[in-house]
LUMLO-107551 format. One record per residue: residue number from 1; x, y, z of N, C-alpha, C in turn; residue in three letters. Coordinates in Angstrom, 2 decimals, always signed. Layout:
N
SITE num     n.X     n.Y     n.Z    ca.X    ca.Y    ca.Z     c.X     c.Y     c.Z residu
SITE NUM       X       Y       Z       X       Y       Z       X       Y       Z    ALA
...
END
This chain:
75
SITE num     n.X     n.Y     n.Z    ca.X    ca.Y    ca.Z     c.X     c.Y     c.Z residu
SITE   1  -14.04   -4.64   +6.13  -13.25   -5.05   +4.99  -11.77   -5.10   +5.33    UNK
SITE   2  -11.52   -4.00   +6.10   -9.94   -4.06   +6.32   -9.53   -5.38   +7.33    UNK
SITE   3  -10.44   -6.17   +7.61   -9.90   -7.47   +8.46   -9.76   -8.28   +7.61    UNK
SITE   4  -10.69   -8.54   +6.26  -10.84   -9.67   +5.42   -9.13   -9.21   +3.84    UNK
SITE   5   -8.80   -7.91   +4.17   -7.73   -7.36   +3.40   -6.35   -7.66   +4.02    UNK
SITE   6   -6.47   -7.59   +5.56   -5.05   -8.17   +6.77   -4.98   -9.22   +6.19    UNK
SITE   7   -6.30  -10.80   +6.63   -5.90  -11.66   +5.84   -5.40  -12.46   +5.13    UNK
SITE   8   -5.42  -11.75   +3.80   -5.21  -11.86   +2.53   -3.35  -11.82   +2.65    UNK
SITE   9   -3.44  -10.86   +3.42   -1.39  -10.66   +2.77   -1.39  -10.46   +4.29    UNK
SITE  10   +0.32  -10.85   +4.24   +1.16  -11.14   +5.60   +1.70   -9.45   +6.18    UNK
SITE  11   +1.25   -8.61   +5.66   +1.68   -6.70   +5.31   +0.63   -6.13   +6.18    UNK
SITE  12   +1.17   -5.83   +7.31   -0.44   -4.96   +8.34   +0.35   -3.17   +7.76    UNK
SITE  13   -0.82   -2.93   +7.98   -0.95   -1.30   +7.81   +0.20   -0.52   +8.49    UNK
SITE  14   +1.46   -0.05   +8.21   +2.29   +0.54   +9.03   +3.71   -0.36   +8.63    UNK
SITE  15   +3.40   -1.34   +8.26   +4.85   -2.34   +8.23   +5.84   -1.87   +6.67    UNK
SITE  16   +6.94   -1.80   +6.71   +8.35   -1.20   +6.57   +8.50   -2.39   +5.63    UNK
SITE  17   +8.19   -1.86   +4.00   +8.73   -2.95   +3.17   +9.71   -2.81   +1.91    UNK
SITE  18  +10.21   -3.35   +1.42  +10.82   -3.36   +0.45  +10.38   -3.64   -1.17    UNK
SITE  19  +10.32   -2.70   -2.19   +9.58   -2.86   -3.30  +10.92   -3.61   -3.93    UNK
SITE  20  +10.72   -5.17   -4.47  +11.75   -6.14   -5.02  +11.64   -6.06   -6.34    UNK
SITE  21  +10.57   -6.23   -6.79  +10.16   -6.46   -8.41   +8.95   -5.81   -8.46    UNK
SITE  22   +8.49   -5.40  -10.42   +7.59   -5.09  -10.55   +6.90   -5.49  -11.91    UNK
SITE  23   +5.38   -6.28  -11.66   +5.40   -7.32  -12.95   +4.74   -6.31  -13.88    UNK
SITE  24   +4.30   -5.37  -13.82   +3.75   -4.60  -15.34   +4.81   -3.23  -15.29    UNK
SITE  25   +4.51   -2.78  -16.54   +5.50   -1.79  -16.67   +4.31   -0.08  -15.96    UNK
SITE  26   +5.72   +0.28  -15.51   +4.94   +1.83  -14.92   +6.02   +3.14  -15.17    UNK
SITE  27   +5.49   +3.97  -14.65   +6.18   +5.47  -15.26   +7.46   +5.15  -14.79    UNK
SITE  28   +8.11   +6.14  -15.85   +9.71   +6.58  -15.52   +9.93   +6.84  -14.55    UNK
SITE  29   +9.17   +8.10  -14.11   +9.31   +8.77  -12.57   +9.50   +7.32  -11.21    UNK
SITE  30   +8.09   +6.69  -11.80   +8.04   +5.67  -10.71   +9.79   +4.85  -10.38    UNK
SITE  31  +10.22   +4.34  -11.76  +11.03   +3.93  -11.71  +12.47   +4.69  -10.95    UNK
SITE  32  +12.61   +5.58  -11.65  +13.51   +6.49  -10.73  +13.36   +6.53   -9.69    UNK
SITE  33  +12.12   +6.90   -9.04  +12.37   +6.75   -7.56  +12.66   +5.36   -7.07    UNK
SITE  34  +12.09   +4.57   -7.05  +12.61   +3.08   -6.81  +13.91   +2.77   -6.96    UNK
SITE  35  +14.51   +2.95   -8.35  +16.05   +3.00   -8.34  +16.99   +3.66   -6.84    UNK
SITE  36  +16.25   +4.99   -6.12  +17.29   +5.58   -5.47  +16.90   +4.93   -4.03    UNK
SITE  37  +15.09   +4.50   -3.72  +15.33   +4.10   -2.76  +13.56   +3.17   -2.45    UNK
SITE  38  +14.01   +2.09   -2.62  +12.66   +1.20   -3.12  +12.07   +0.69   -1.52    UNK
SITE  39  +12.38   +1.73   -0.27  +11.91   +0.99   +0.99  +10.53   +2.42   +1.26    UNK
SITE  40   +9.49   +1.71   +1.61   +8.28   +2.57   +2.10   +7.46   +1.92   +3.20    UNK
SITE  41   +6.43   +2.54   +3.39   +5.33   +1.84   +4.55   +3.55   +1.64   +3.95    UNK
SITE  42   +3.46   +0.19   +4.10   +2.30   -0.12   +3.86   +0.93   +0.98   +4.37    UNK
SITE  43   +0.28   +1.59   +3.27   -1.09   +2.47   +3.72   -2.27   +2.38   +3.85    UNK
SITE  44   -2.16   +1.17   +3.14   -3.48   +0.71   +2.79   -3.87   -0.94   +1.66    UNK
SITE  45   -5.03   -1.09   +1.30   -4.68   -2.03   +0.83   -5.29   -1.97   -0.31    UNK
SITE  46   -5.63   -2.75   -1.60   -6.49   -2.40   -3.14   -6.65   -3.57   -3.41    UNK
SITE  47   -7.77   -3.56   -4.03   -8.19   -5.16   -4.33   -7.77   -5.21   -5.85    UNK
SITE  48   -7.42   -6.62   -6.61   -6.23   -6.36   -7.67   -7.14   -6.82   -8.92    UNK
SITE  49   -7.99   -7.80   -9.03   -8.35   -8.38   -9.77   -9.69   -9.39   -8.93    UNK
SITE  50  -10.31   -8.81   -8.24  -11.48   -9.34   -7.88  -10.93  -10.91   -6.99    UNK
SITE  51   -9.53  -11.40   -7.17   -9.31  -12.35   -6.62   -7.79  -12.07   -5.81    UNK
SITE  52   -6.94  -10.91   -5.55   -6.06  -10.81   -4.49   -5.98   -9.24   -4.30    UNK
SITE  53   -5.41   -9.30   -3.52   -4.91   -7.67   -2.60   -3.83   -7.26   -2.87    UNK
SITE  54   -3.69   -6.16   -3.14   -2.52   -5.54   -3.34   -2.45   -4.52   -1.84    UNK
SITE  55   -0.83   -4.21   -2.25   -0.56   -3.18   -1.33   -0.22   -1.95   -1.76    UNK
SITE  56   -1.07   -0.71   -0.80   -0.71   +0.62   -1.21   +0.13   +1.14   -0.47    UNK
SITE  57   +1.92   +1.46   -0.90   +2.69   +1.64   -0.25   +3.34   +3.34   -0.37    UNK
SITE  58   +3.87   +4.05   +0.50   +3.93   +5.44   +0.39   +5.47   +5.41   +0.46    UNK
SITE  59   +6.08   +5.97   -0.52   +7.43   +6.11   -0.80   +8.01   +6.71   -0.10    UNK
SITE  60   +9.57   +7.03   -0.08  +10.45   +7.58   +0.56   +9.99   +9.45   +0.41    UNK
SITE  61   +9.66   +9.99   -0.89   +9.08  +11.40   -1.97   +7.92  +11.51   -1.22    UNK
SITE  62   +7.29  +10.45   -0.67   +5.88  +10.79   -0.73   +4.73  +10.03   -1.37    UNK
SITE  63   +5.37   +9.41   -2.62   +4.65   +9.34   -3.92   +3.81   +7.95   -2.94    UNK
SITE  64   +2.54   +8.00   -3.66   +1.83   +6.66   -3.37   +1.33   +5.83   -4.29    UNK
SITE  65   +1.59   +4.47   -3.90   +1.48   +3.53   -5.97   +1.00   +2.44   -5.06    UNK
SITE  66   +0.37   +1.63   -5.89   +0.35   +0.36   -5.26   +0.82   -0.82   -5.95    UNK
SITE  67   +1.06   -2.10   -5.30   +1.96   -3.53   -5.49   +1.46   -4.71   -4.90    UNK
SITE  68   +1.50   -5.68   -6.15   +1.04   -6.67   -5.41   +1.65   -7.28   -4.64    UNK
SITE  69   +1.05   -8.25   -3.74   +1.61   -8.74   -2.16   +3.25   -9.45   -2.89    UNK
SITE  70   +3.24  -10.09   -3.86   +4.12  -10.81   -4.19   +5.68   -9.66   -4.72    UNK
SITE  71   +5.24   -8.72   -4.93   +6.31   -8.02   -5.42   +7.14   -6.55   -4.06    UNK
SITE  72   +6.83   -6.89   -3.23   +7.28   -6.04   -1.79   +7.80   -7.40   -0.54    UNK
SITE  73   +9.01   -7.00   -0.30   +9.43   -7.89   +0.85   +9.49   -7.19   +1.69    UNK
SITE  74   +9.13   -7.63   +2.98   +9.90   -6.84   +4.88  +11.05   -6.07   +4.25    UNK
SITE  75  +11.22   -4.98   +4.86  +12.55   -4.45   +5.08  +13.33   -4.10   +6.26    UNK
END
């Protein structure tokens, strides 16, 4: 599965990205951290809606959330 998830998004496991936007609303906390520092590393990947991949990215804290491919750029 994890070959048919590479794929899907241009984000390999380990790559250094930037969280840009975020299209649904999520916790405060989440937000705060993003405010101070929105760069992490791709961990994994989540399937979003039976038709794209998201990315599970591990924050600067620690914290782990995931994003779809469209809302994380390279950093």
């Amino acid at each position: 599965m994890q070959a048919m998830s590479q794929a899907a998004t241009s984000y390999r496991i380990g790559s250094k990205v930037r969280v840009s936007r975020v299209r649904d609303r999520i916790p405060a906390k989440l937000v705060e951290l993003l405010k101070k520092s929105d760069v992490g590393r791709v961990t994994g990947y989540k399937m979003t809606d039976g038709m794209g991949i998201g990315l599970v990215v591990e924050l600067s804290d620690g914290t782990v959330s995931w994003f779809f491919d469209d809302e994380v750029t390279s950093a």
